[in-house]
C-alpha positions in Angstrom: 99.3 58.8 -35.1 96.3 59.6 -32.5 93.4 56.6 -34.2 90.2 58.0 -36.0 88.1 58.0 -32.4 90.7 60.3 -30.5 90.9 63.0 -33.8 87.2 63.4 -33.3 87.6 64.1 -30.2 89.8 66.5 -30.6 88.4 68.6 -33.5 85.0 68.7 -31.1 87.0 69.8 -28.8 88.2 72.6 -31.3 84.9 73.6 -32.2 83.9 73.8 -28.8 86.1 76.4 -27.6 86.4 78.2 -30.8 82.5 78.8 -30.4 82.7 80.0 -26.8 85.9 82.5 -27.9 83.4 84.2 -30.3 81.0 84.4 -28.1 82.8 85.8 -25.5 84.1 88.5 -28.1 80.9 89.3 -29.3 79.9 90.1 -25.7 82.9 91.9 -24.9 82.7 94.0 -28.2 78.9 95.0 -27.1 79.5 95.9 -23.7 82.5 97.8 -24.6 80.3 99.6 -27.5 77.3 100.6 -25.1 80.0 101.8 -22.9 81.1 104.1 -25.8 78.2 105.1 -26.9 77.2 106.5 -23.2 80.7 108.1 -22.7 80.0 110.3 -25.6 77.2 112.2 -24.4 76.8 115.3 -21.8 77.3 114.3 -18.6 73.8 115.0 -17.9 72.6 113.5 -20.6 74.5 109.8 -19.9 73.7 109.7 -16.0 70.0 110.3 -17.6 70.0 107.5 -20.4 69.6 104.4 -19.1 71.3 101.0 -20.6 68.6 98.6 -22.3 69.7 95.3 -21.6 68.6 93.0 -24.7 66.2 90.4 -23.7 66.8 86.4 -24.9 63.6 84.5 -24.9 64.4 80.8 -25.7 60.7 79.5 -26.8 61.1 75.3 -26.9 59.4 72.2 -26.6 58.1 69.3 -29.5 57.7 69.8 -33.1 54.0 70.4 -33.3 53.3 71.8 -30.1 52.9 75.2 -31.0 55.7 76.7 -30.0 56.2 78.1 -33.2 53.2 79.9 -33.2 53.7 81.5 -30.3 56.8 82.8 -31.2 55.5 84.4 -34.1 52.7 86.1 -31.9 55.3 87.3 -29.5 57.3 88.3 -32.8 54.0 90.7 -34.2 53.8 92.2 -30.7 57.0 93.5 -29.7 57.3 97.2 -29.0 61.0 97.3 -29.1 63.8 95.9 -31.7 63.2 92.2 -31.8 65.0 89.5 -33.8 63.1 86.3 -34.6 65.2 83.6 -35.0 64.1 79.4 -36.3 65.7 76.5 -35.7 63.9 75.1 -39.0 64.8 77.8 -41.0 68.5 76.7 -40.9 67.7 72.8 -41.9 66.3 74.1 -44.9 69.0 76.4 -46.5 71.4 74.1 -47.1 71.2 70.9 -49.7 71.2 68.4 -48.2 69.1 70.0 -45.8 70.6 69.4 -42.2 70.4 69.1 -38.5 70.0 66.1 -36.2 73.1 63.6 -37.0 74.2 64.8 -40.7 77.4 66.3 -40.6 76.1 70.0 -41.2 74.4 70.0 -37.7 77.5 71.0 -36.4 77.5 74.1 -39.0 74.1 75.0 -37.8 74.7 75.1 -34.2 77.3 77.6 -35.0 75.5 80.0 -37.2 72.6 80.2 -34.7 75.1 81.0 -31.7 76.5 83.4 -33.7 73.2 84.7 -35.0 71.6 85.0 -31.8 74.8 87.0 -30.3 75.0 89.4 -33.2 71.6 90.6 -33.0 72.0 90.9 -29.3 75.0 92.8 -29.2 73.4 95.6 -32.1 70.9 95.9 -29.2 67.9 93.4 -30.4 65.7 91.6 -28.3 65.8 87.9 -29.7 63.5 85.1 -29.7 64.8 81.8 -30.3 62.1 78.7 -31.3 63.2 75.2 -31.7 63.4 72.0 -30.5 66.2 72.7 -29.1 67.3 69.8 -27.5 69.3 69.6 -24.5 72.1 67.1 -26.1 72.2 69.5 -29.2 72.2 73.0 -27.8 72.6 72.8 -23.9 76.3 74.4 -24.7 75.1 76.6 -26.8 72.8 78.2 -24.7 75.0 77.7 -21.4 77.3 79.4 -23.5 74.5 82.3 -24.4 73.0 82.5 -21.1 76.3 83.7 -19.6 77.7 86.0 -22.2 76.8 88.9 -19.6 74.9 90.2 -22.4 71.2 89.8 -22.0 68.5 89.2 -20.0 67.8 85.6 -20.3 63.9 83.4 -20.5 64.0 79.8 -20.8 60.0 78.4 -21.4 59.6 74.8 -22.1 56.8 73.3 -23.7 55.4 69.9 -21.8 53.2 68.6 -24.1 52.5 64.7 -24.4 53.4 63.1 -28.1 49.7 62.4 -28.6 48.7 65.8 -27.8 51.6 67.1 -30.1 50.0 65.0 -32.7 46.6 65.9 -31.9 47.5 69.7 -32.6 49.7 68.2 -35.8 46.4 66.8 -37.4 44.2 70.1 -37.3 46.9 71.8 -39.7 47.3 69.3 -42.0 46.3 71.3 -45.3 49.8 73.2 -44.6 52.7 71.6 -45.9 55.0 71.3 -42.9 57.9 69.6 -44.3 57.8 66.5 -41.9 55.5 63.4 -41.1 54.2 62.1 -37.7 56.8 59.3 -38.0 59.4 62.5 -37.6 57.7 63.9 -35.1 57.5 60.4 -32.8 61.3 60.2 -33.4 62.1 63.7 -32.5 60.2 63.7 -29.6 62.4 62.1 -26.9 64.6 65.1 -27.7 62.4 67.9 -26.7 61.6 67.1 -22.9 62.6 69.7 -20.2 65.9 70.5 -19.2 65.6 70.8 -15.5 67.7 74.2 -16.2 67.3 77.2 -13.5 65.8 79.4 -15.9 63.7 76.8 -17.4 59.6 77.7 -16.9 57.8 75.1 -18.0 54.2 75.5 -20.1 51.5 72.7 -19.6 49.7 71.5 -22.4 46.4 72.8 -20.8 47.8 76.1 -21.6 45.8 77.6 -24.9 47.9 80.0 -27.4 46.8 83.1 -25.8 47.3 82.1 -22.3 51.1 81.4 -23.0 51.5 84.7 -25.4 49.9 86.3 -22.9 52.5 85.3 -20.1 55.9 85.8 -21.9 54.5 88.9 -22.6 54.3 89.9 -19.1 57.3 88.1 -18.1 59.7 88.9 -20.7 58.4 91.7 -23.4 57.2 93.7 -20.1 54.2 93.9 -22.1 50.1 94.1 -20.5 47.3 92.8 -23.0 45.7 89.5 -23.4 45.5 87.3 -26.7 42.5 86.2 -27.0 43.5 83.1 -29.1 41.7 80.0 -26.8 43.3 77.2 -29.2 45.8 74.7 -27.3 
């Protein structure tokens, strides 16, 4: 009988590829749908209608850095069908509440691949805001990225931990659900990836500024927010 090391091995292993098969059905499901849906019009009318590709926008970096504020911003301003989707929000709805090493991480990295390629595939653009370390959830985006599905944005936030913490301490009335002792142990897993897509944002950069550019990069969208706040 295979010893306790090798059958964890080999149910990552499972998990692994039976993430990547629904992926890659979710992505052949959408494209065969748009397909569809063009086929049934007018022949005038389909070589007139042109295919919106859905737009991922992966918005990471430090817990307290802001990225989840900018998020939100890019969230308010959309002009077309946009799905928000947290990498806290999924700690929190389950007891005990999860991520990092606790056994439901696992759980949660699957409900957010396969939240992320739903809403893609009904045609949503999707922002996705975490930490979103590169250990965790480089498969998971690899896995995203190359689902033939979207158009893909990758922004990291380099922000030093004392700046992170420097931004932590002017929002301390709001009850954010972790201490600076969290934040200086999940630091080490939010630097940048070194991936191709991967643009990185300097701490120098105030809220607006950054809104402003994955606006213009990704959302397609002219206009500046006018927030000057780092």
């Amino acid at each position: 009988m295979p010893d306790r090391r090798t059958r964890c091995k080999r149910k990552r292993a499972y998990r692994t590829r039976s993430a990547e098969r629904q992926v890659w059905a979710g992505a052949t499901w959408a494209l065969n749908r748009r397909g569809e849906a063009l086929g049934s019009r007018g022949g005038k009318d389909r070589a007139m209608e042109p295919m919106v590709t859905p737009r991922l926008i992966v918005v990471r970096g430090p817990s307290g850095s802001g990225k989840s504020t900018v998020a939100r911003r890019l969230f308010e301003r959309a002009v077309r069908r946009v799905c928000l989707i947290e990498q806290d929000h999924y700690r929190f709805i389950f007891r005990p509440a999860g991520g990092g090493n606790l056994p439901n991480s696992a759980t949660i990295h699957r409900m957010i691949e396969q939240n992320v390629i739903s809403a893609l595939t009904d045609g949503y653009d999707v922002i996705l805001e975490g930490i979103l370390s590169q250990r965790s959830y480089g498969l998971v985006l690899d896995r995203l990225f190359s689902a033939g599905v979207s158009e893909n944005f990758l922004y990291s936030f380099d922000v030093t931990i004392d700046e992170t913490l420097r931004r932590h301490r002017t929002r301390l009335a709001t009850d954010c659900g972790f201490t600076e002792d969290d934040m200086r142990d999940w630091y080490p897993h939010a630097h940048r990836w070194g991936h191709e897509l991967e643009r990185l944002i300097p701490e120098s950069s105030s809220i607006g500024d950054i809104v402003s550019r994955i606006a213009q990069d990704a959302l397609r969208m002219s206009g500046t927010d006018t927030d000057a706040s780092p």
